[in-house]
N, C-alpha and C positions, 0 to 999 in steps of 0.2 A: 650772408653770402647765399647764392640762390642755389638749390638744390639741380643737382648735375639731372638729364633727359629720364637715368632708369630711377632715380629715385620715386618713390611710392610718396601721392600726397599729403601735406600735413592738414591737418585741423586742429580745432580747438582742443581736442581732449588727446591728442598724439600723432602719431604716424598708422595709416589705415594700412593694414596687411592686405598683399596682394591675396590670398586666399578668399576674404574676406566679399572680394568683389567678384570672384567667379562662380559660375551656374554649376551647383549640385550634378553630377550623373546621377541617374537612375539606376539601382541595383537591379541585378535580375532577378526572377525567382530563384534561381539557385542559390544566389550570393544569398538572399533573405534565410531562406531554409534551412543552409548549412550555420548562418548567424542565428538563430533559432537554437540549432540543436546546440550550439556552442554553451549558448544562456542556460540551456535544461541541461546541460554535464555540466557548469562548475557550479549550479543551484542545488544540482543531488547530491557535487559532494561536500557542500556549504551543510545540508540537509543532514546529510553522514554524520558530521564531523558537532551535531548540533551534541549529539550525547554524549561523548566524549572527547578530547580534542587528538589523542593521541588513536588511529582507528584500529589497530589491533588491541586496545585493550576493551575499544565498543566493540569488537569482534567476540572477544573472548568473554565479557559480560553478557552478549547477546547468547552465544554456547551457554554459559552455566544457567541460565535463566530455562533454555529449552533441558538441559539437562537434568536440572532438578524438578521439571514438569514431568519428566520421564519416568523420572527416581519416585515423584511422589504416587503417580499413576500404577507403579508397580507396585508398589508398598499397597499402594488399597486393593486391588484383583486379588496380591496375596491373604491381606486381612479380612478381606468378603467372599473370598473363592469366588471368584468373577471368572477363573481362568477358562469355565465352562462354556462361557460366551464368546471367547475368543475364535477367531481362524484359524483353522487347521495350517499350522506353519510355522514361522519362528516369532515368538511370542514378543520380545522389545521392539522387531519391526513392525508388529503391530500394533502397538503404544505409540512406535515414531512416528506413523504414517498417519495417524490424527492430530500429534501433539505437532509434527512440522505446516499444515494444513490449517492449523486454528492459529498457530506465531502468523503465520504468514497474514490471514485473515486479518485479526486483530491491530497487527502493529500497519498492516495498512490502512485500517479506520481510524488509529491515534494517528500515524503522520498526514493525512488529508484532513483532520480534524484540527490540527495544530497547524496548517500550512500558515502562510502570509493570505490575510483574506483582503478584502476593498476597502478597507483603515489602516491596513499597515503602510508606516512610514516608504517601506522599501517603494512600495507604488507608483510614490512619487515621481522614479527613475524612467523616463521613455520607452527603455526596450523590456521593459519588466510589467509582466501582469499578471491574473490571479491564474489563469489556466498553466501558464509557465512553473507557476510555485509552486501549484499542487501535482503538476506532472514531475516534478524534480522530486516533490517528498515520496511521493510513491513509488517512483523508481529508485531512489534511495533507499525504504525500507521492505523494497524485494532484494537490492543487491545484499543486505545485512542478512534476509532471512537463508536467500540462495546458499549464500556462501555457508553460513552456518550448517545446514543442512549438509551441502557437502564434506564439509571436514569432521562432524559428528558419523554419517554415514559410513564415510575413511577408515575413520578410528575404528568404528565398530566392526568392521568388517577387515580389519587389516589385526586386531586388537586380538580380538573377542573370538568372532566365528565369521564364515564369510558368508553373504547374503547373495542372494538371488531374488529380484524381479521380474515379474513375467513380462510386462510391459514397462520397459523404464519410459517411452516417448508419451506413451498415457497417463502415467503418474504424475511424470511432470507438466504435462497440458491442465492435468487438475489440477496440482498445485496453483499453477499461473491463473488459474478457474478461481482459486479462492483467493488469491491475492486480486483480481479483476472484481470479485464480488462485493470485496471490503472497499475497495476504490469506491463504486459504485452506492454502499452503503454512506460509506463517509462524507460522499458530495452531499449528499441529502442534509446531513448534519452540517456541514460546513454551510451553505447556503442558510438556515436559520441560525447559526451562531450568533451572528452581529445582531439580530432581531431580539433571540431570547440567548444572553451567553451562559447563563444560568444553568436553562432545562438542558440546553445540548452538550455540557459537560456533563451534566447527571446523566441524560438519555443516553449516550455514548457509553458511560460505564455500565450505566446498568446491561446496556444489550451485550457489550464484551466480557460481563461477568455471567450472564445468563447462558452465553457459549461454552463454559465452559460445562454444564451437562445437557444443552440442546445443542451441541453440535454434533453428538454421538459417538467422542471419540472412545467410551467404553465400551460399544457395542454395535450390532451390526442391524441394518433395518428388514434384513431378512428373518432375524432372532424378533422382532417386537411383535407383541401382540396388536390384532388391527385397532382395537378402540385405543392402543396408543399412539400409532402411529401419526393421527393426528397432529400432536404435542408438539411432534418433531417435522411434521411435513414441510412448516412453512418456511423453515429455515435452509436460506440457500447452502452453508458451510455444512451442515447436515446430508444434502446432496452431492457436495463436491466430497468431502471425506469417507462415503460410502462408495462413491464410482471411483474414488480413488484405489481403492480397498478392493477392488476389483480387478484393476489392474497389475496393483503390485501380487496380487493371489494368486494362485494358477486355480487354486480350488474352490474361491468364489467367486457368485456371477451375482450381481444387483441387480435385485426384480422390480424393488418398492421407490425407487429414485429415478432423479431424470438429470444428467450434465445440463443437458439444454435448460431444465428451471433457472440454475442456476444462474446458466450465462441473461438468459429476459432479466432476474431479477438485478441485475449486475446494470444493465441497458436501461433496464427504467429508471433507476436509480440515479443513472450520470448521466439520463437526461434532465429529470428532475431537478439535481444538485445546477446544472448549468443554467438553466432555464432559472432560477431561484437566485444563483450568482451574478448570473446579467442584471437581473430585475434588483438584486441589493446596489449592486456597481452601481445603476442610471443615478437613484433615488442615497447613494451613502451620502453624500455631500448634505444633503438636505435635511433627511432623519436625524444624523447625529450632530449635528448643530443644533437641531429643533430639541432633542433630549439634554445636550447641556445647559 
């Protein structure tokens, strides 16, 4: 029997869907944009949800980790009498405001270090690429460090004693200072990963192990002597954890640092990492066949 006027025509492999013959619209740039941000929110919390799957117990893991950094940091000022060096103020705040500054730092060099790079499977997917992945893990592991921050602060000051910042809007610009600066280090690493995957998991720890005493979170660069201040100049987190320190003080002013180094070093860095991810993308198809 013949197929009545609306029917859709047949061929050899079935019936063609009307969908199938009509012309595409054009999205606007809005529709793209807000589809964009859509893919970087459920990437961050795909990204989230990578260290644990239930997210308040990565919440609560991410706390003890900043807590016993705290705990350990005290315990040594007390067994070395460091306390000399400290800011005139309340002394855990000034253990926190380097130890929250160096999380921050770090765990945004490990999540852009570990993003989906130009070999991973996911790739393959049309609306997914490498700038996507790594904007989702690093805004992933700022929302883990923020929130940590927060409910540790809470505690302590709801807890303990109550705190006072001089600038809370400048503290947290530097914070956001060293979670940008780690971005910006990790592109760098991320971009020779697939090249060398070896040195840039080693490179990577070595530079977030060497943080933990060239970032300065013991001591202030107003306190160093100048032939050392060298040691520690070059390190942007060293820069942002001192101007931070600034901030939250009422009674210190940072002489020997600059926010701006940090943010250049932050800039060159992710332009570098991009520039380096381009050039792995064009050329991945080809290298990594030629190495199998």
């Amino acid at each position: 029997m013949e197929g009545t006027r609306g029917d859709a025509p047949r061929t050899g492999f079935g019936r063609i869907g009307s969908g199938m013959l009509q012309k595409r619209q054009p999205r606007s740039g809005w529709a793209i944009g807000f589809g964009l941000l859509e893919l970087i929110f459920h990437s961050a919390v795909r990204s989230v949800r990578k260290s644990h799957r239930n997210a308040l117990v990565g919440l609560f893991m991410n706390m003890a980790q900043t807590l016993l950094l705290v705990l350990v940091f005290y315990v040594m000022f007390g067994v070395f009498n460091l306390r000399g060096a400290a800011i005139r103020g309340d002394f855990l705040l000034y253990i926190m405001s380097g130890i929250f500054l160096f999380m921050c730092h770090i765990k945004a060099i490990g999540a852009v270090v570990h993003a989906e790079g130009s070999g991973s499977p996911i790739m393959k997917h049309a609306p997914m690429n490498t700038l996507i992945s790594v904007i989702a893990a690093a805004i992933g592991a700022l929302y883990i460090q923020i929130l940590s921050l927060v409910v540790v602060l809470f505690i302590y000051h709801v807890a303990i004693t109550p705190i006072t910042i001089h600038n809370p809007a400048g503290a947290m610009g530097l914070v956001l200072l060293a979670w940008f600066s780690g971005v910006g280090i990790g592109m760098v690493f991320l971009a020779i990963k697939p090249w060398w995957p070896g040195f840039t998991e080693l490179g990577s720890q070595i530079y977030m192990r060497a943080n933990m005493i060239a970032s300065g979170k013991m001591f202030v660069a107003n306190a160093l002597p100048a032939f050392m201040l060298p040691y520690f100049d070059w390190n942007p987190l060293f820069h942002a954890i001192d101007q931070a320190r600034g901030h939250v003080f009422i009674d210190y002013v940072p002489m020997q640092t600059s926010a701006s180094y940090a943010l250049y070093v932050a800039l060159v860095g992710l332009v570098i990492g991009l520039m380096g991810e381009f050039y792995t993308r064009q050329r991945a198809s080809i290298s990594w066949q030629a190495k199998r």
